[in-house]
C-alpha positions as CSV (number, residue, x, y, z in Angstrom):
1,X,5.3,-12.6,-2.8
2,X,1.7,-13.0,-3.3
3,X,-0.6,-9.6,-4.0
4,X,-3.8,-9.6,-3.3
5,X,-7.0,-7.6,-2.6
6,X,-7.0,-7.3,1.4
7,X,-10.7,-9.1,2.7
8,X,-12.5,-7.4,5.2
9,X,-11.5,-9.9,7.7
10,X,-7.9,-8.9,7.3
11,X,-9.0,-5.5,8.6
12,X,-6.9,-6.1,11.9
13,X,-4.0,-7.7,10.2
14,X,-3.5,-4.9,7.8
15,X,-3.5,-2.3,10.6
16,X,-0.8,-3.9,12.6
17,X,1.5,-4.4,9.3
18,X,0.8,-0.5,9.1
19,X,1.8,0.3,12.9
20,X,4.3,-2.7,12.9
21,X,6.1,-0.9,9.7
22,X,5.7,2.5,11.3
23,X,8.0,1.4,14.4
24,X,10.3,-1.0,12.5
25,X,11.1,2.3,10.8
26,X,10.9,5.0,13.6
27,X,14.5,7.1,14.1
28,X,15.4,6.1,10.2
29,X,16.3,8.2,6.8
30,X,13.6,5.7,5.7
31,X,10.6,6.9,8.3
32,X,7.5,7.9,6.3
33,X,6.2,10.1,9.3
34,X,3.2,8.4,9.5
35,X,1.2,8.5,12.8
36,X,-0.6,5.4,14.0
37,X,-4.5,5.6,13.2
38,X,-3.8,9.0,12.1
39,X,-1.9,8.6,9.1
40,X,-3.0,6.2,7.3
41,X,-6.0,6.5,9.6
42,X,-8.4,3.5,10.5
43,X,-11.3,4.6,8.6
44,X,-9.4,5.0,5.4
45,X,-8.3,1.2,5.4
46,X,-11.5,0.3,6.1
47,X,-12.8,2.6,3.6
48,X,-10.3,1.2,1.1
49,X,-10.7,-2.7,1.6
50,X,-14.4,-2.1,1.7
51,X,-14.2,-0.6,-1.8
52,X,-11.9,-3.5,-3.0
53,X,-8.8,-1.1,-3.0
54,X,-6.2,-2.0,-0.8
55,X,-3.8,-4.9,-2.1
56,X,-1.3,-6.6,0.5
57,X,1.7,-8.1,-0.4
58,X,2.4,-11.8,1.8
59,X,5.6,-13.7,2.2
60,X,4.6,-16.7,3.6
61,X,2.0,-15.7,5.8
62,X,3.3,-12.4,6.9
63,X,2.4,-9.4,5.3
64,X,5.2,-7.9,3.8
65,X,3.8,-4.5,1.9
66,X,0.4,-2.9,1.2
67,X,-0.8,-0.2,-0.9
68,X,-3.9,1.1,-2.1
69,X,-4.5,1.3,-6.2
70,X,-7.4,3.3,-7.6
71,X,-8.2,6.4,-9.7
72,X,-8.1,8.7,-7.2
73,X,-5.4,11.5,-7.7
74,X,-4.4,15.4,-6.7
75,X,-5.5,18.3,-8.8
76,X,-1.7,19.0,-9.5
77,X,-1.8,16.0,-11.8
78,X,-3.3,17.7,-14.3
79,X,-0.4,20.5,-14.9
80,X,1.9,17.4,-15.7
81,X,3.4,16.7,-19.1
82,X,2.8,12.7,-18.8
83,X,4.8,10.9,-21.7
84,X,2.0,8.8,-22.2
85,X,-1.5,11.0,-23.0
86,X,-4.4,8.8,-21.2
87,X,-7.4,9.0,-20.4
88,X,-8.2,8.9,-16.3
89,X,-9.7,5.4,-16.9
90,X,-6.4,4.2,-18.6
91,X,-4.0,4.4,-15.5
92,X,-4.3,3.9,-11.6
93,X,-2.8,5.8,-8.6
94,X,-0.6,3.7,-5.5
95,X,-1.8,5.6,-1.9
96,X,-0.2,4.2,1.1
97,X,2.6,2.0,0.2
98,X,4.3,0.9,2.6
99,X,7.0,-1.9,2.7
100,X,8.0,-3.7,6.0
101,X,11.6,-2.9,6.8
102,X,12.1,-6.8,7.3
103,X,11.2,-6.9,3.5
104,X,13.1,-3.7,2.1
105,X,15.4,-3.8,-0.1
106,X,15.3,-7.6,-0.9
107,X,15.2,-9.0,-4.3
108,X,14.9,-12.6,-3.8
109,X,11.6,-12.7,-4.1
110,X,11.5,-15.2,-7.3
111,X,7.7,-15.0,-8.0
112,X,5.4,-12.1,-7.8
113,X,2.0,-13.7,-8.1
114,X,-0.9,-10.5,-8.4
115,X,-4.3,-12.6,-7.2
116,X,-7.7,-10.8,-8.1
């Protein structure tokens, strides 16, 4: 699997993973209850590979997974005992992940390459 930040022209591609997971995993234990263009909505992943945030994973050249990594957390963070005292800068937050139920649960994947 290679990770990699999602380019703006992969806008489209990125959406239908999102709606393509969504249905793969409609009437399962697994179903995240995510809406299409609702939840996550259109502007958000737009938003999110505009500010260089939202990774995909690729098997071949099917995306398998996508997230979004980035600072950005709830307030409710800060009443938690971490077991590692940071700094905000020091750690990043994973919005959105989503894996395709084609993908799930598989651990042949030999090589994880992370491409910046």
């Amino acid at each position: 699997m290679v990770i990699s930040k999602a380019a703006r022209d992969e806008y489209e591609s990125v959406r239908f993973f999102y709606h393509s997971m969504t249905d793969a995993l409609e009437g399962t234990k697994y179903h995240p209850k995510w809406q299409k263009d609702i939840y996550p909505a259109q502007e958000d992943l737009r938003d999110a590979i505009d500010k260089g945030e939202l990774y995909i994973g690729r098997v071949g050249d099917r995306i398998a997974a996508a997230m979004v990594l980035n600072q950005q957390y709830n307030p409710e963070y800060e009443d938690i005992v971490w077991t590692m005292p940071l700094d905000r800068s020091e750690f990043m937050v994973i919005h959105m992940l989503g894996v395709h139920s084609d993908f799930a649960g598989r651990v042949d994947f030999e090589l994880f390459e992370l491409v910046l």
